[in-house]
Backbone bond lengths (Angstrom), bond angles and torsions (degrees), N, CA, C in turn:
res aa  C-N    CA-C-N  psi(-1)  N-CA   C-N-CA  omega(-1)  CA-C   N-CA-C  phi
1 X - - - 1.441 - - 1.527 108.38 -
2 X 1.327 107.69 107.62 1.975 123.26 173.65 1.268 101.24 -33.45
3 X 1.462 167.67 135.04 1.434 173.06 40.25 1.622 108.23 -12.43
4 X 1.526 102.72 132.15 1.219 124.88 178.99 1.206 121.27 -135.87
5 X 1.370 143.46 142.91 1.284 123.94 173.89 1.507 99.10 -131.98
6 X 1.475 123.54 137.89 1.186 127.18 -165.98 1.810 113.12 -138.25
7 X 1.351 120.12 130.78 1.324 115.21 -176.59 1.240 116.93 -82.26
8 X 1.459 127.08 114.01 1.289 131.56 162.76 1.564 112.04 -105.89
9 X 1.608 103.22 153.76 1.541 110.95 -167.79 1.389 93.42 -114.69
10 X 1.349 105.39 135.22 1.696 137.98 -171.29 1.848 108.35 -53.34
11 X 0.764 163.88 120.08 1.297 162.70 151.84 1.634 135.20 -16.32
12 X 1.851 81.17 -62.09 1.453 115.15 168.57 1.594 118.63 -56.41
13 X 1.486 104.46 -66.23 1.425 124.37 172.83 1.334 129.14 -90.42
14 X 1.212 112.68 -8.77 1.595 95.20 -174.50 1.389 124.93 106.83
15 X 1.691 98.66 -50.11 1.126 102.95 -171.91 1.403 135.19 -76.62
16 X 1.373 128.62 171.28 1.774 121.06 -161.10 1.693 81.35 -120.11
17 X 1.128 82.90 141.92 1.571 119.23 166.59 1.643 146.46 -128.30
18 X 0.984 132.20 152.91 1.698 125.52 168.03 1.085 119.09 -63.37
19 X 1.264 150.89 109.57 1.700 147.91 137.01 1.460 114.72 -84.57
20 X 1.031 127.05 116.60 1.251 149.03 155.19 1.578 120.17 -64.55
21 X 1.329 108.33 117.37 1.232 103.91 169.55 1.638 129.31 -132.87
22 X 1.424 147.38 150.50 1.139 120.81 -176.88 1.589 98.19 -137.75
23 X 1.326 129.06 -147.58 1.412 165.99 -122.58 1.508 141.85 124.72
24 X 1.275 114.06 137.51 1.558 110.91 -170.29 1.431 98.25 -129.81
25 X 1.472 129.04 164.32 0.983 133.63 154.62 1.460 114.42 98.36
26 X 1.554 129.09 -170.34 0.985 137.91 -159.95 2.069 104.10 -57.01
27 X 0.783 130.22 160.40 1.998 116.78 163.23 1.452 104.05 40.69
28 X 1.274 111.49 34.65 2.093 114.65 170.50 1.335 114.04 -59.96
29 X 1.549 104.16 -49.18 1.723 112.35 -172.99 1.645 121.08 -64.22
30 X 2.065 102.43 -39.58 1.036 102.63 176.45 1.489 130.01 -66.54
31 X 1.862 102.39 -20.26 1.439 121.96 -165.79 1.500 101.61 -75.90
32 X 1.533 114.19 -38.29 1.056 96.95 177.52 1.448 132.30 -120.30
33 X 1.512 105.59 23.96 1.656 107.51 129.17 1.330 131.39 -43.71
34 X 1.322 107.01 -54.68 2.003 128.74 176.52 1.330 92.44 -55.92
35 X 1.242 120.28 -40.09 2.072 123.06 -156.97 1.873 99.66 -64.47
36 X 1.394 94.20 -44.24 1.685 104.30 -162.74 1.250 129.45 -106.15
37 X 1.630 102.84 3.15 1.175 125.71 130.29 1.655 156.56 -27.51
38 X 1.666 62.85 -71.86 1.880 121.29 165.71 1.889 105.37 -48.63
39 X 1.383 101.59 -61.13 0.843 115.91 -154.91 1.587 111.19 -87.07
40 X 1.489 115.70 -30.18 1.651 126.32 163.64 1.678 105.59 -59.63
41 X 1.338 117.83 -41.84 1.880 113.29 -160.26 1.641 90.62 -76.14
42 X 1.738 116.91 -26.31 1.937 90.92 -169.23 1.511 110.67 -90.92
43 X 1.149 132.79 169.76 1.344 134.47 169.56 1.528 122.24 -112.10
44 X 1.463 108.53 43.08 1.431 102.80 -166.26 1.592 112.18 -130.52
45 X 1.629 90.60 11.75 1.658 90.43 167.66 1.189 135.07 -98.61
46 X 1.749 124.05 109.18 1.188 135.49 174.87 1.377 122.54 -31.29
47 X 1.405 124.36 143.34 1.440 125.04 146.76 1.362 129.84 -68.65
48 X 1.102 142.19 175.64 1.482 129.72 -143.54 1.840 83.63 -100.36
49 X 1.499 117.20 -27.13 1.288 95.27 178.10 1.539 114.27 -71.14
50 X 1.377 113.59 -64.97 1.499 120.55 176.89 1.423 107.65 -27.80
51 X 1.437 119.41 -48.65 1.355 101.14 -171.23 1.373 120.25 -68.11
52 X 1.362 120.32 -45.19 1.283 136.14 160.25 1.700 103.91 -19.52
53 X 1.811 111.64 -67.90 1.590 103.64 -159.64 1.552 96.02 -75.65
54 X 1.273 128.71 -22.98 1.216 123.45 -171.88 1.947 109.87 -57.64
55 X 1.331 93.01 -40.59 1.962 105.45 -173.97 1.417 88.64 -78.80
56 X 1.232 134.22 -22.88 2.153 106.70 -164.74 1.918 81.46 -82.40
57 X 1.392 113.30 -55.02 1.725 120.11 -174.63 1.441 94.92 -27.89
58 X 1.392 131.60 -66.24 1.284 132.72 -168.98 1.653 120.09 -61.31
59 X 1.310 110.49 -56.26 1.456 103.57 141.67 1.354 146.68 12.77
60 X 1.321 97.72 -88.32 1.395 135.88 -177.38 1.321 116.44 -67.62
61 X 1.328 103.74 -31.50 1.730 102.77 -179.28 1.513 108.71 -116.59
62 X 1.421 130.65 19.76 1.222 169.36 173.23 1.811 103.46 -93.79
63 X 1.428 129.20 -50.39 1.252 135.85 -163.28 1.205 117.12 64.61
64 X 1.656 129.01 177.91 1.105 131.87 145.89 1.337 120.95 -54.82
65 X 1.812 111.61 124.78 1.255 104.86 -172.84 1.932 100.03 -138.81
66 X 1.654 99.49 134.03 1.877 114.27 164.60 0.906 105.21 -79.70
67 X 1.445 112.52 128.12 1.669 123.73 152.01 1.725 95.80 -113.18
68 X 1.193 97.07 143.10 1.691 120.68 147.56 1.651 119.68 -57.03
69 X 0.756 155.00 125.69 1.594 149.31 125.80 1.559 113.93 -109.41
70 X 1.518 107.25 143.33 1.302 110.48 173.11 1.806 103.07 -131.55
71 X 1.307 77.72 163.72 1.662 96.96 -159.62 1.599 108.70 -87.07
72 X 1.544 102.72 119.72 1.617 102.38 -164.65 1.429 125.52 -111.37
73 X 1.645 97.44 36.57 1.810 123.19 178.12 1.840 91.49 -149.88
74 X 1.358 109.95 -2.56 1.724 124.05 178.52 1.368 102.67 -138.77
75 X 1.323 113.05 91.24 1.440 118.01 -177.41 1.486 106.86 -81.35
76 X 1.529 104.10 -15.74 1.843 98.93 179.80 1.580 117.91 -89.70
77 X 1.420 102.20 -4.25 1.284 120.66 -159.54 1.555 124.87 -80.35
78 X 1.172 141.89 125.79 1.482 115.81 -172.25 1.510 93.44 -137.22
79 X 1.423 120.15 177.46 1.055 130.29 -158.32 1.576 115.69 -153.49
80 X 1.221 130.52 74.26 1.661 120.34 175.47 1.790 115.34 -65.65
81 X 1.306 94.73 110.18 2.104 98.55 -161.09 1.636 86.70 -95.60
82 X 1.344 129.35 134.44 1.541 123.48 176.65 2.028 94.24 -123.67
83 X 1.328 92.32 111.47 1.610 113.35 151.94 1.168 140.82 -124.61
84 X 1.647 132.41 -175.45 1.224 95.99 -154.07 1.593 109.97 116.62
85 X 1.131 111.63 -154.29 1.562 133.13 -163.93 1.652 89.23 -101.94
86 X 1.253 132.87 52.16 1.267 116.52 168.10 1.380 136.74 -88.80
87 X 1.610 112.36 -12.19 1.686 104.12 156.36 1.197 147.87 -22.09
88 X 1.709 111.59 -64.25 0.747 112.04 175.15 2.022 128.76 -67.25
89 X 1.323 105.03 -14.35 1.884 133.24 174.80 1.256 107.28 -77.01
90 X 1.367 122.27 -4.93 1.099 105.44 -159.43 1.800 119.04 -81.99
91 X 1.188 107.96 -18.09 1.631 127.50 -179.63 1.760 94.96 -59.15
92 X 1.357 111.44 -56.85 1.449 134.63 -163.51 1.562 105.15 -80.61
93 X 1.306 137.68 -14.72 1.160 142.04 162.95 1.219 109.18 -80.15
94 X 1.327 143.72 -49.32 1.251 151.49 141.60 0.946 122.21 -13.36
95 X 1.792 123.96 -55.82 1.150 138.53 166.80 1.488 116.61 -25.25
96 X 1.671 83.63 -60.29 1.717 115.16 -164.22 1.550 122.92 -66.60
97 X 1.470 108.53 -3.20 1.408 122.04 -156.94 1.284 133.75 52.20
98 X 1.539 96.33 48.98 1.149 103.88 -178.62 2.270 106.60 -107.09
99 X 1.277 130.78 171.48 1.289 122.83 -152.41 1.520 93.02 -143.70
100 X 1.168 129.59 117.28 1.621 139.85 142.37 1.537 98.44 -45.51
101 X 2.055 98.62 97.08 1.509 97.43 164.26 1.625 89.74 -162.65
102 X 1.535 95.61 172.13 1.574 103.49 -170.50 1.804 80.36 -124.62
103 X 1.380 133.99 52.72 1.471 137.73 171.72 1.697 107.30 -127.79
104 X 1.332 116.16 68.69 1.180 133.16 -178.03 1.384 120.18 -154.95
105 X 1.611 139.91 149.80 1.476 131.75 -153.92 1.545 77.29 -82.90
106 X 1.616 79.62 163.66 1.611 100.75 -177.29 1.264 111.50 -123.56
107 X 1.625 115.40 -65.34 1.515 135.02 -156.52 2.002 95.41 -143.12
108 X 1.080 107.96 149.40 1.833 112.12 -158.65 1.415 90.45 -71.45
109 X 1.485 153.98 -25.16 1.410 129.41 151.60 1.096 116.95 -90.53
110 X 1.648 139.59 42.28 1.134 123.91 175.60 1.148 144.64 20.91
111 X 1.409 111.88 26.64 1.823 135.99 -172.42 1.163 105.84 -71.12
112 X 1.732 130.53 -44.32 1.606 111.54 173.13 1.227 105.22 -117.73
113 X 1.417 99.50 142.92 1.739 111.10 -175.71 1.663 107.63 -60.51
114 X 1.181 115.07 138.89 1.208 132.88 168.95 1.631 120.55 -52.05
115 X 1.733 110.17 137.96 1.910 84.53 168.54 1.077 123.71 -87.14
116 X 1.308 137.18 167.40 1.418 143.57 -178.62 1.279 116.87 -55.64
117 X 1.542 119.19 126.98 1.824 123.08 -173.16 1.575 90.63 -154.53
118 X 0.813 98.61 154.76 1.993 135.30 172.47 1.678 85.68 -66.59
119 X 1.766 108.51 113.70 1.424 117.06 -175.05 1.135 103.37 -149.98
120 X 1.560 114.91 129.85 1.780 126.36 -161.36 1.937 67.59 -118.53
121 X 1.643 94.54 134.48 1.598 97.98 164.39 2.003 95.19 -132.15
122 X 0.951 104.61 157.49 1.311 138.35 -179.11 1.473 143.78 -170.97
123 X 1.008 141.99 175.60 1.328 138.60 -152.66 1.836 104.39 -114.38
124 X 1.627 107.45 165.54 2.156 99.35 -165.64 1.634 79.05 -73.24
125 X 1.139 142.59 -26.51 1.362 130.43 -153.41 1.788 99.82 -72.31
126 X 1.364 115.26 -22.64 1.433 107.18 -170.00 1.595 100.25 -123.18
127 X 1.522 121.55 47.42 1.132 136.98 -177.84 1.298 104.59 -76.13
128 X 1.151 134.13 -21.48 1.829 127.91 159.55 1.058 114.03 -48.45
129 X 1.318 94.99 -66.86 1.365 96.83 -178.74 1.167 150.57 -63.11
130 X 1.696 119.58 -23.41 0.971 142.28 147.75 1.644 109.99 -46.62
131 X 1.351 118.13 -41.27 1.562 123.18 157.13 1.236 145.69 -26.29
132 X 1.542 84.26 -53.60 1.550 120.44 -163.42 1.968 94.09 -84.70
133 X 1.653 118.17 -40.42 1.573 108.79 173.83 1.202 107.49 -64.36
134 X 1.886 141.32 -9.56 1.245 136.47 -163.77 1.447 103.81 -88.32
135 X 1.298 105.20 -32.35 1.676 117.53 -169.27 1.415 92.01 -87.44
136 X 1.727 138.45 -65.55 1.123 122.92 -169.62 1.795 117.02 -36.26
137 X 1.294 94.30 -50.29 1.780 109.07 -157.89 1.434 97.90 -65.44
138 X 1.193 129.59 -14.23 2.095 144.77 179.69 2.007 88.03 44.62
139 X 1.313 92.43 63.17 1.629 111.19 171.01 1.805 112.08 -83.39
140 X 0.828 134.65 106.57 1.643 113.07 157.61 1.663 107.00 -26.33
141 X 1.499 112.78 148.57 1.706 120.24 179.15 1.333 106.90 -115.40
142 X 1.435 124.38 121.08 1.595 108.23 163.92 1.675 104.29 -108.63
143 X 1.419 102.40 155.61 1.336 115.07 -174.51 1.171 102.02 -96.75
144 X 1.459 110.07 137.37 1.530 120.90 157.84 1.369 117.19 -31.69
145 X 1.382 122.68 137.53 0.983 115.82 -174.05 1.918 92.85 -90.58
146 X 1.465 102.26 176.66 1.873 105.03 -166.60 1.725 107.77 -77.21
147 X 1.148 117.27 -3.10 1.786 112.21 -175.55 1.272 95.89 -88.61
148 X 1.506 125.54 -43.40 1.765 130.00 174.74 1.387 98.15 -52.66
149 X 1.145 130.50 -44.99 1.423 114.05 -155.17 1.319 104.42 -99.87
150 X 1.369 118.85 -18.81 1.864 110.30 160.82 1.493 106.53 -55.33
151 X 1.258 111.15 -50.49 1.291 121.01 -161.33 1.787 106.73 -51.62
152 X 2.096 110.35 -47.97 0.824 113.93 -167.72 1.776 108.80 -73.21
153 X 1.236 106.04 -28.27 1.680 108.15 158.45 1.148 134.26 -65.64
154 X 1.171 127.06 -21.38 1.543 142.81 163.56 1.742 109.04 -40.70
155 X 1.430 92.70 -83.02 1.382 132.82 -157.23 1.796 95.30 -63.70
156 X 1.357 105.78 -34.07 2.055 107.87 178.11 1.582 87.16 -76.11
157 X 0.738 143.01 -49.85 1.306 138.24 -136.12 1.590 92.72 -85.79
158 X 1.457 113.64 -45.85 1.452 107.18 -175.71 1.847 107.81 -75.10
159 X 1.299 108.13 -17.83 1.533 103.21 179.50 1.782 101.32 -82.50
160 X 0.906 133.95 -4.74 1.733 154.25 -178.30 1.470 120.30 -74.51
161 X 2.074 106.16 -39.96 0.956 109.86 168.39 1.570 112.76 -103.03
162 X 0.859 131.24 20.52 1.841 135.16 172.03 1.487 104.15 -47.46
């Protein structure tokens, strides 16, 4: 596999940095000639710091935020995922029983692992309660959107008739 590492200078700062780039497979070398190319003519690649303050900035003015996920090989399963501005929550998420893990549904085939967020999981039977950490934590709530929740009706319904 072709690997390259090429210095680009930060936008924000000034500063020059390492980017790494590679390719595999059939035309790798040529691809990533074009890649690092590609990547010298734009000016929009961050340094690992900038990017860093750029994602907490976003964060922050983002808030603490609940999502729903339900589990779609765990139809009983639910998941309060909190992202967002969660640094500073994090003492109080803890509290809440909630767990720094990236072991929660993500996307309806669960093909790429999720990133790591402050995640209270529990079952529909203890759906209060799972409630009740949304209200403690004074999180913004987003609602499932309606394909998750067919999905999450599907899959109960078929564990219903067993």
């Amino acid at each position: 596999m072709p690997r390259q590492t090429v210095y680009l200078t930060c936008p924000k700062c000034g500063k020059e940095f390492p980017k790494e780039f590679y390719e595999s497979g059939n035309g790798a070398t040529k691809r990533l000639a074009e890649k690092i190319e590609w990547a010298k003519n734009r000016a929009d690649f961050l340094c690992s710091d900038c990017y860093k303050k750029e994602r907490r900035e976003a964060e922050k003015e983002m808030g603490l935020v609940a999502e729903i996920k339900v589990g779609m090989f765990a139809p009983n399963e639910i998941s309060i995922v909190f992202t967002g501005d969660t640094y500073p929550h994090k003492d109080e998420l803890k509290a809440l029983g909630c767990r720094w893990t990236d072991e929660y549904p993500s996307d309806i085939l669960g093909v790429r692992r999720p990133p790591k967020a402050w995640v209270y999981s529990t079952d529909v039977d203890n759906a209060e309660e799972a409630y009740n950490v949304i209200v403690k934590s004074g999180a913004k709530f987003e609602i499932p959107d309606n394909f998750d929740i067919a999905i999450f009706q599907a899959f109960r319904n078929l564990k219903g008739e067993e």
